[in-house]
N, C-alpha and C positions, 0 to 999 in steps of 0.2 A: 464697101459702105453699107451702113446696116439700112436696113427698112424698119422706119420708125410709124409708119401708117397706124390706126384705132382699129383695131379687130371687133366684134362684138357676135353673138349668133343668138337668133333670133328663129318664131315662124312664120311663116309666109302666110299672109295673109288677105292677101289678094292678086290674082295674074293676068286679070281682063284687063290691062295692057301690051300694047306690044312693046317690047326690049323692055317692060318695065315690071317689076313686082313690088308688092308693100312690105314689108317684114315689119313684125310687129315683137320690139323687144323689150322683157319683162327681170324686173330688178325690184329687190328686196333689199333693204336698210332698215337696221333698228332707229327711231325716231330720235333724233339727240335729245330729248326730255324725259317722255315719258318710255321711250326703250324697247316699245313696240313694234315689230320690224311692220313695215309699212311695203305695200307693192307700190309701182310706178310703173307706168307699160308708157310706150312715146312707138311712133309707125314712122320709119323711113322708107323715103322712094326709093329701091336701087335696081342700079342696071343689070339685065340680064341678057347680054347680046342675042346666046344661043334660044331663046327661052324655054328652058329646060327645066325651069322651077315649077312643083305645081304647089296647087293650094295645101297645106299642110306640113310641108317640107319643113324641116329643121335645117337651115344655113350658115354659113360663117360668111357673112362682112367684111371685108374694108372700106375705109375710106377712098375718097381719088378728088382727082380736080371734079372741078362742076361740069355737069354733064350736060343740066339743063336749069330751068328755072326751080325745082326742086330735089333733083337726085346728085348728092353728093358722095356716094357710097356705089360699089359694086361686087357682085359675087365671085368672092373667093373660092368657096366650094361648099357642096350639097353633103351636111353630114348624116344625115336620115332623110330615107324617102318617105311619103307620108302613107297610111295604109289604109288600101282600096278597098271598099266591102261591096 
């Protein structure tokens, strides 16, 4: 059976929770009028059991059942660490 889950990735954008991170995911669209591509950023809660996410991280998403009153989504896996100076 296939796994039809919403993948999406995103960066991490805040970890001062525990088992929980923000991801803050960012998308471009040309405007359907004037054709201007247009950003749109939207922040999901998701789970992060281990919490192994830090601030900056670049992520991949899934969806999942509801976790809680706002985290519908959980970490799939960490595809860039973020860089410490």
């Amino acid at each position: 059976m296939e796994n039809n889950r919403k993948e999406l990735s995103g960066l991490v954008y805040s970890n001062a929770m525990n088992k929980t991170v923000v991801v803050n995911i960012v998308r471009s669209f040309p405007h359907p009028v004037y054709k201007k591509f247009v950003k749109f950023s939207k922040k999901y809660y998701v789970h992060d059991e281990n919490n192994k996410c830090e601030k900056g991280d670049t992520v991949l998403i899934e969806e999942s059942k509801p976790l809680s009153k706002l985290k519908r989504w959980r970490i799939k896996r960490i595809l860039k660490k973020a860089v410490k100076i």
